[in-house]
N, C-alpha and C positions, 0 to 999 in steps of 0.2 A: 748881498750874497744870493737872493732870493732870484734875483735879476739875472745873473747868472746861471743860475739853476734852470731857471725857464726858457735862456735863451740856449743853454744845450738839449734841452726836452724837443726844443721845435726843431733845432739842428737834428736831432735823433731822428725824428717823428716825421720829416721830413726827405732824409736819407733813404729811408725803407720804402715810404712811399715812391721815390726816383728807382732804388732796387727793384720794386718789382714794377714797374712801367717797363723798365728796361729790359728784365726777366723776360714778359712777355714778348718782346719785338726778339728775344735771344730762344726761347725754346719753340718760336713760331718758324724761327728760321733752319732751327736744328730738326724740325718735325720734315722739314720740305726738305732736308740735306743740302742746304746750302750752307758755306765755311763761314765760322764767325771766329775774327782776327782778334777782337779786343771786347772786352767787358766792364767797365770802368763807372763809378762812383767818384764824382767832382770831373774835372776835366785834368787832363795830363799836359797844358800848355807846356811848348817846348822842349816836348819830352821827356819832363820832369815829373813824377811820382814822389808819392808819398811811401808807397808800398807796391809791390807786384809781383804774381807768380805765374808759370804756365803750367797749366793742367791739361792734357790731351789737347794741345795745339791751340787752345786759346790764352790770351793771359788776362788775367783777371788785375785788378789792380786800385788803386785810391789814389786819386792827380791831387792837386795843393790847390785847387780853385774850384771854390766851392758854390759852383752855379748850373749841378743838375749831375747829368752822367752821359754816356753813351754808349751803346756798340757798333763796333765797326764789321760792318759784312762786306765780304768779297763781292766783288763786282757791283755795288751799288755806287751808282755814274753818279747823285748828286751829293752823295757828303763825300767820297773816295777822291782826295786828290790826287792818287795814285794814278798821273798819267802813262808810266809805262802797263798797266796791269790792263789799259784800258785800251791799247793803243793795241792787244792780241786778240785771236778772238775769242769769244764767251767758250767758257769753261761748265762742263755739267755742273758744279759745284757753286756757281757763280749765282747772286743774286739777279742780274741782269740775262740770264737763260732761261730765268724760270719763266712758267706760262705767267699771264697778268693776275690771275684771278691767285695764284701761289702768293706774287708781290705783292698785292692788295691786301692778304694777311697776316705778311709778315709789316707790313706798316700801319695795320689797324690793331694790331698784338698788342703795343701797348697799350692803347686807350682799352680794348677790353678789357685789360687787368685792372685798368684804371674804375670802369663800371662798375669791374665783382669787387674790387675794395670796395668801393662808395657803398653798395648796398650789404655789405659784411658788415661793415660799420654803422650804418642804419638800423639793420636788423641786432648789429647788441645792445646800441643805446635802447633801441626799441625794449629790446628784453629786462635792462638794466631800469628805466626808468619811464617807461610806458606805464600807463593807466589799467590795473584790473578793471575788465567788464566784464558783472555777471546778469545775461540776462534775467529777467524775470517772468 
């Protein structure tokens, strides 16, 4: 049972960690006003969800394959296989409008969230089980 216990702890502990990666590549993109289509935890092969809602034009949702997450931004050419959306042209809205140094942000968003976890996390353990030093 124990076995169990701990391999939904890592399933948990895992999830959150993919939520906010993803978070940040989503409110990097929302800061520059480019449209983000889908928000997703696990993957939605085939369309198929576990859960989904739209809230102000995105939808949010939980796919049935549990190997990470994504979000889908408009106009971005290399995960988008949306050949008709690409085939028009760039949209102010569109990830592929934006200046580079915009697009550079929104694909390094997650890894910065990825940093400030790692070092939130550092810093509790630190606090949690770090060494008093008093000098003398």
């Amino acid at each position: 049972m124990s076995v169990l216990i701990m391999a939904g702890q890592l399933l948990l502990g895992l999830s959150i960690l993919v939520i906010l990666h993803e978070f940040g590549h989503f409110i990097a993109a929302r800061a520059f006003g480019i449209k983000v289509e889908k928000f997703y935890l696990f993957f939605d092969a085939w369309n198929f969800s576990l859960f989904k809602f739209n809230y102000k034009g995105v939808e949010y949702g939980i796919g049935w394959l549990p190997l990470g997450g994504y979000v889908k931004i408009a106009g971005m050419i290399d995960e988008s296989m949306d050949t008709e959306q690409m085939a028009g042209p760039p949209q102010p809205w569109e990830f592929r409008s934006k200046p580079a140094w915009q697009r550079l942000i929104v694909m390094l968003g997650g890894i910065i969230v990825n940093i400030i976890v790692g070092i939130f996390i550092f810093w509790m353990l630190t606090l949690n089980y770090g060494e008093t030093y008093t000098p003398i």
